[in-house]
N, C-alpha and C positions, 0 to 999 in steps of 0.2 A: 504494500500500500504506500500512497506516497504523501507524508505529512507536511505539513503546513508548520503545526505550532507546536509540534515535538521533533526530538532527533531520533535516530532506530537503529542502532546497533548492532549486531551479531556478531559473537568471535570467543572460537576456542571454549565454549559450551556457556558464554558470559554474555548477555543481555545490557545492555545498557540502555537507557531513556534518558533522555535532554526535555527539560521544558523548555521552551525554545523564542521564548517572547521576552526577551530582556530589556526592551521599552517599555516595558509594563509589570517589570518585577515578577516577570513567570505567572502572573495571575490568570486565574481561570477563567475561559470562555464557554458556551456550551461547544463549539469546536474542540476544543483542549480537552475536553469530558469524553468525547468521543473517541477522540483521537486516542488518547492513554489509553484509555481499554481496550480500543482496537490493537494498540502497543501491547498491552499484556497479555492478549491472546497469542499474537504471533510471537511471544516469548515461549511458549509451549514448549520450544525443543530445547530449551537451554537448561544449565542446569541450577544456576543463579543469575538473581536482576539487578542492578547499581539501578536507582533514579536520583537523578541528579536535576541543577538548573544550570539554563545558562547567564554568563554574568554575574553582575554581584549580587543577587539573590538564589534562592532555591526556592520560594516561592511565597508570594503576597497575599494566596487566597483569594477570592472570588472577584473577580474585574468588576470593579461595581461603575464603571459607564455602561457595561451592557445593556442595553436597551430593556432586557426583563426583570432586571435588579435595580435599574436604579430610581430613585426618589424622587419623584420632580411633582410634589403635590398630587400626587395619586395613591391608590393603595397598592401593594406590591404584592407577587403571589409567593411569598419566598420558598414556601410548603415545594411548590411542585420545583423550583430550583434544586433544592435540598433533597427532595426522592428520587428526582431522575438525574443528577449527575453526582454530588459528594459522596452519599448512599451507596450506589451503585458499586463506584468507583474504590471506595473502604472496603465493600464486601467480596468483590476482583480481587483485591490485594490481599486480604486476609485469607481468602481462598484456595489462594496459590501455593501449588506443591510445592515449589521452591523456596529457599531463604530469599528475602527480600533485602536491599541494604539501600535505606536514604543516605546519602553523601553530599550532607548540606554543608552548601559552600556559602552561604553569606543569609542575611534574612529569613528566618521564616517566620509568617506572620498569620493568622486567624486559622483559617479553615489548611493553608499552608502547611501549621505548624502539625495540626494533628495529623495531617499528611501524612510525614515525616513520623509521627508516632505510632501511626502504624503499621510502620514496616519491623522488619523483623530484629534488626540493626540498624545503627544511627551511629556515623561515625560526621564528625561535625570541624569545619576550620574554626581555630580559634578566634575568629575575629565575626563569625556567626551567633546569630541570636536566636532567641525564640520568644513570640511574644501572642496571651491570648488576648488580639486586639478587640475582640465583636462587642466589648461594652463600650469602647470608643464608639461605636456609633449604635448603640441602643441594642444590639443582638444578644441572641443566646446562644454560644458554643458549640458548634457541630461537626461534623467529621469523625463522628466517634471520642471527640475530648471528653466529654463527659464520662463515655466509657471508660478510657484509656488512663485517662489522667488519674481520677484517685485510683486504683489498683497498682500504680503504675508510683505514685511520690505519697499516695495517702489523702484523706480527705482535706486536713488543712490545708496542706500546701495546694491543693487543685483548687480552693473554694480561693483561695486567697490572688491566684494567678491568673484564676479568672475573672474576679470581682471587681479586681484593681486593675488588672490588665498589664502585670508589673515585667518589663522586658528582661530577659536571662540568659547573660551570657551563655557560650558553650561552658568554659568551666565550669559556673554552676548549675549547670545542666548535667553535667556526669555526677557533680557532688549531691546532687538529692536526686541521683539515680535514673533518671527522665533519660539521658543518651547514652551509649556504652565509652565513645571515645571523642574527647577533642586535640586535635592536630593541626602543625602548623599548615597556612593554606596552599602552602607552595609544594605540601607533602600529598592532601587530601586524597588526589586522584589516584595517588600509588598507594595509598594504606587502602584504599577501598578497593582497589584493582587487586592487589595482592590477597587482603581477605574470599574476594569473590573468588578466586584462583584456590585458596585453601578450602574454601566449601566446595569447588566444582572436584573435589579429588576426595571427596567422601562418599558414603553410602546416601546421596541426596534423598532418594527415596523413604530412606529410613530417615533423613530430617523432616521431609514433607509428613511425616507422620505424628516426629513430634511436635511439629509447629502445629495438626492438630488437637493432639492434647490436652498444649498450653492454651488454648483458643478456647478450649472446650472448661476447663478448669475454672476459667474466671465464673462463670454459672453450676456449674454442676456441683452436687452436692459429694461429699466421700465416695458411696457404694457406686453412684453414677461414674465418676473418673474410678474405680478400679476397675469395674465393669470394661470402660473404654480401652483401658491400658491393656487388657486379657484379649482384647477384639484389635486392638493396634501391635500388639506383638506378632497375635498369629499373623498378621498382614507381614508384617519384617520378617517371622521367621518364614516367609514363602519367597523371597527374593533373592537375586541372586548375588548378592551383594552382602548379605548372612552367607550364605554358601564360600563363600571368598574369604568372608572376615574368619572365619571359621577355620578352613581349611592354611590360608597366611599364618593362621596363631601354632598351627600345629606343626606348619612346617617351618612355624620360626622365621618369616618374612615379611615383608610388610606389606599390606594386603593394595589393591588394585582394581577397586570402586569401579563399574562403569553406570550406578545409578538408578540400576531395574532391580 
């Protein structure tokens, strides 16, 4: 397919995604809604996804010139903004067999930020922010932050980040747990290229399995996740990727993933 306001990738079993609108802080269009998921479809054959932005954002969150969002003494339908592209586009991603890795390179900001939090890793330049802006202009938090966030730092800290709208650096964004890693910006591309390069040489299959667990965990009650875990093993133990890790341990090698 040939995109517009994203970039598309492919190489050596590593997906990459560009938001690709850096006059506009990588903010979202209903284009850009379509486009990514179109992007994360054709990610299918790989075996991890970088999304990154381009510029000096990773992304601004919802374009509010767009002619269906924005404000101009009328009423707005935000409902249906918010079901058919944010919605959609969190459930795409949390979906996805694969490890997911945002590689925020500068900004992220409203619907942006929780972007960015729901992927599976957050590795972050240290001169990027996070910020939940949507009480600057009267909103309520969506993309999943609500979800994401207290499980994720705890209720005060989300009630407070939200309410106030208070911006946070990467540092402190590792330090109350919200990213895994910040790095210099000049490094960003090779620490995320490198980690997608160490996931694409694992039993991916068997990550895609536990990224549903953990997915599943945040709602399910104890007997529910044991139940899961007994139904998500036998799955790993039918692949051939068990078969390998197995047989490598026995002959003392190091085993040789291809992911199925």
């Amino acid at each position: 397919m040939n995109y517009e306001t994203i970039e598309f990738k492919l190489d050596d079993h590593v997906a990459r995604i560009t938001l690709n609108r850096p006059d506009r802080l990588n903010s979202f269009t209903a284009q850009m809604h379509q486009e990514l998921r179109s992007a994360l479809a054709d990610a299918a054959e790989a075996r991890v996804v970088i999304l990154t932005g381009a510029g000096r954002a990773f992304c601004a969150g919802q374009d509010l010139n767009e002619r269906s969002v924005a404000a101009d003494d009328r009423p707005v339908d935000l409902w249906t903004t918010v079901e058919t592209g944010w919605n959609p586009l969190i459930t795409a991603l949390t979906s996805m067999p694969q490890p997911v890795i945002a590689q925020v390179n500068g900004v992220a900001a409203g619907a942006g930020a929780n972007l960015a939090f729901a992927c599976d890793f957050v590795l972050a330049a240290s001169e990027a922010s996070f910020i939940q802006s949507f009480t600057k202009i009267g909103l309520v938090p969506d993309t999943g932050g609500t979800f994401f966030l207290p499980r994720t730092i705890g209720m005060a800290r989300a009630t407070a980040l939200m309410m106030l709208g208070t911006k946070v650096t990467a540092a402190e964004a590792v330090a109350m747990g919200l990213i895994l890693r910040a790095v210099d910006g000049g490094t960003l591309m090779d620490e995320a290229t490198a980690l997608a390069k160490q996931l694409a040489t694992q039993p991916t299959r068997g990550l895609g399995l536990i990224k549903r667990a953990l997915n599943a965990s945040a709602t399910n009650g104890l007997d529910e996740q044991l139940a899961l875990e007994a139904q998500l093993q036998a799955e790993a133990g039918s692949t051939a990727d068990y078969r390998e890790g197995v047989k490598a341990f026995i002959e003392k090698r190091p085993p040789v993933f291809v992911g199925r």
